[in-house]
N, C-alpha and C positions, 0 to 999 in steps of 0.2 A: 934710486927714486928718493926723494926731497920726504923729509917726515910729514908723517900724518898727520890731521889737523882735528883735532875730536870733530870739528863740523863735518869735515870731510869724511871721514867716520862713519857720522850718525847720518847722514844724505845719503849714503853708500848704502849703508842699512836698510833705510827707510827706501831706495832705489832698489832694492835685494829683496825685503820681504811682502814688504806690500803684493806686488804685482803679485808676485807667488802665491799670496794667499788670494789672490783671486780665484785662481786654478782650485784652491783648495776648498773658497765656498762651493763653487761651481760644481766636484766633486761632491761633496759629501751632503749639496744641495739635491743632487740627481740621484745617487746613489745610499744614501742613509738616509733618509725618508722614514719607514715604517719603525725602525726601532733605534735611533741612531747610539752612537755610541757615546759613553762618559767625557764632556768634553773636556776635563783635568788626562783623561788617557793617552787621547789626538792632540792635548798642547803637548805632551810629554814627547808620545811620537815625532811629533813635530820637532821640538830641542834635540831629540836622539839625529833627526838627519844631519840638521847643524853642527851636532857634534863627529855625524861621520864626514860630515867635509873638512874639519879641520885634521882630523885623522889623514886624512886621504891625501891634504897637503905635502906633507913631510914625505909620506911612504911612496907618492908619485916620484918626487924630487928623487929621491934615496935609487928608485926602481930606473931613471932615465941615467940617473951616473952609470949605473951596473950595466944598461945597455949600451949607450953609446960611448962609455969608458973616457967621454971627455968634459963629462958637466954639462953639457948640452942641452937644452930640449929640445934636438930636432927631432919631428916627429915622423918616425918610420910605423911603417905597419905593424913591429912588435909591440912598439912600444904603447901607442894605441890600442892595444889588446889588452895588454896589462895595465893602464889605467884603467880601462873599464870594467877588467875584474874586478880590479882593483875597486872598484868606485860600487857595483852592482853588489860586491860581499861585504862591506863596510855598511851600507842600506840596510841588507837583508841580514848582515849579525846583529843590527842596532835594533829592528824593530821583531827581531826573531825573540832577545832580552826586557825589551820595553812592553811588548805587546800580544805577543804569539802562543807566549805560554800563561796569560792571562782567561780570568774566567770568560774574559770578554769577547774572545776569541772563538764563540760557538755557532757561525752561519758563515755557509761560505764563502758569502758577498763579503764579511770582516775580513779576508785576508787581502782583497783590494783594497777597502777602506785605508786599512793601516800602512802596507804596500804604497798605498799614492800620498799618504801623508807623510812618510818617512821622503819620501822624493821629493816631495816641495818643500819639504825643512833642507834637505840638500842641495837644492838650486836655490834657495830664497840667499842663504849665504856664500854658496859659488857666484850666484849673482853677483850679490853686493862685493867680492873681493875684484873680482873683474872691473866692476866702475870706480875703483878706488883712483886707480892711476887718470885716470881721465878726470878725472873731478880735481883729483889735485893738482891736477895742470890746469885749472880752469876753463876746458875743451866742452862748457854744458852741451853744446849740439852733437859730440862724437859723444857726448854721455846718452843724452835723451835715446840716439840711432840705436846704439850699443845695448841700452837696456831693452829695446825694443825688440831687436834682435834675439835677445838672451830669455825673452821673454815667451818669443813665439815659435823659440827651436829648441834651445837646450834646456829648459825648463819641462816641456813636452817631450823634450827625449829622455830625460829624467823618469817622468810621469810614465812612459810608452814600457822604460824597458822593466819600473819595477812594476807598474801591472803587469806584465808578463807571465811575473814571477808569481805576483795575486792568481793570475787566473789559473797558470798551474796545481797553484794550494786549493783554490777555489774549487775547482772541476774534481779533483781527486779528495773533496773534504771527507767522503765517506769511503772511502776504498781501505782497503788492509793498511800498514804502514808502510810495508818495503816498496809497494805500488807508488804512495805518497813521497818518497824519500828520490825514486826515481823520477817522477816527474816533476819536482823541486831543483833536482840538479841537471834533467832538460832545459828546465823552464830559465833554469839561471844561465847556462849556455848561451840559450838563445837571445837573451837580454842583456849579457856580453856582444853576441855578434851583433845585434842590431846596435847597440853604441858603438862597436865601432866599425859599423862599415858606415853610419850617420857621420858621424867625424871626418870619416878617410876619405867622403865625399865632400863633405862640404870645403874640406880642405882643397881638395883638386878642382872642384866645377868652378865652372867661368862662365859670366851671363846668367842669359836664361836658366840654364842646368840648375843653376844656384836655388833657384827658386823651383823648378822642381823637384829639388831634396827633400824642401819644408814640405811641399803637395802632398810625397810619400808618407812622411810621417804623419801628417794630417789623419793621413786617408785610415794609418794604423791606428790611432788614435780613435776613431769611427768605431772600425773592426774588436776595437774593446769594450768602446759604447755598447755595440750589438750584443758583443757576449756577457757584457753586464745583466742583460736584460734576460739573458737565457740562464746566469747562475740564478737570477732572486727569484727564479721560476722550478729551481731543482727542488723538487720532493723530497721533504724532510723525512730522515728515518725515525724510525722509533726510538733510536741509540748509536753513539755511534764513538769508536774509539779514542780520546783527545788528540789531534795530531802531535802533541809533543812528547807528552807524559802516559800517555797511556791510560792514562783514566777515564771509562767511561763516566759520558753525560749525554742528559736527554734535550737534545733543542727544543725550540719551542717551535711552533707550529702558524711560522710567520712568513714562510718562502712560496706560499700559496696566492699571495695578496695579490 
């Protein structure tokens, strides 16, 4: 590929995070509402996804040699597992360090919040390295398609699989630890396989099919909406154990509204 051209670059960027941070008004217009969170906390979060995508770069690459043992990146069904672990624990150890074991972190609904911020810092810049090559070929209309695309699946699959993992944190915010600790590592399971059988489809469908992939995810996308609504409804205890540290603290009495 022909060097980069800082215009090319800052377009890529500017194609990469903008749209993203639509998704991210959008959330934290719907969802953080009654008390929302420090917004120095959720730009932070935000840079931590960014930074697990460049993470994630290298360690994919390194993980597709080990598999296909010839440089490759054909993609088989293993190895589309482990990217997406790959990509779901890079998420969730960034905003686990940035966010999770912060004061801030005390209603259930915040472990979405953060969870969906840390995902749209990592698509805003998966985004943008994807329209790199296209931009520098001067290709603007396989760019404009591309970002659009990128915008209205893998952005959302980003979004789908780390709510997941929120609503996991979210529904067990008050239960014992060991409780918490297992349904963290269901929850992250589960937000593995759903990136990658997202991937393994979209990669195989032809036609129509193509487009009922995006439908699917849409639909889960809903299905987190809905539970959203039912966590900032959970009744606040009197006390409850920090999920990280152990330290009791008293929520405030905001999950009622």
């Amino acid at each position: 590929m022909p060097d980069v051209t800082p215009t090319t670059l800052f377009f890529a960027l500017l194609g990469g995070i903008l749209p993203a941070n639509l998704w991210l008004w959008f959330w934290l217009k719907e969802e953080d509402k009654s008390h929302p969170e420090p917004r120095s906390l959720l730009m932070l979060s935000f840079l931590a996804g960014m930074l697990a995508t460049a993470l994630a770069l290298p360690i994919e690459k390194w993980i597709a040699v080990m598999v296909n043992g010839n440089g490759t990146l054909e993609t088989t069904p293993l190895l589309l597992t482990l990217w997406a672990a790959t990509e779901e624990l890079l998420k969730f150890a960034a905003i686990s360090f940035v966010a999770l074991r912060t004061k801030y972190f005390h209603h259930p609904i915040d472990a979405i919040i953060f969870l969906m911020t840390v995902a749209v810092g990592f698509a805003a810049l998966e985004n943008a390295m994807f329209l790199i090559s296209p931009l520098n070929a001067g290709h603007m209309f396989q760019t404009i398609v591309l970002g659009n695309y990128r915008f209205i699946g893998a952005t959302v699959l980003h979004i789908a699989a780390s709510g997941t993992i929120g609503i996991g944190l979210a529904l067990t915010f008050y239960s014992e630890r060991r409780l918490r600790y297992i349904a963290t590592m269901l929850a992250v399971i589960l937000a593995v396989a759903l990136h990658t059988t997202f991937n393994f489809l979209i990669i195989k469908s032809e036609g129509v099919y193509f487009y009922y992939v995006f439908l699917c995810l849409w639909l889960f996308i809903l299905a987190i909406l809905l539970t959203c609504e039912k966590i900032k409804r959970m009744a606040p205890r009197s006390h409850v154990e920090y999920p990280f540290t152990g330290q009791i603290i008293k929520p405030h009495n905001i999950l009622l509204s």
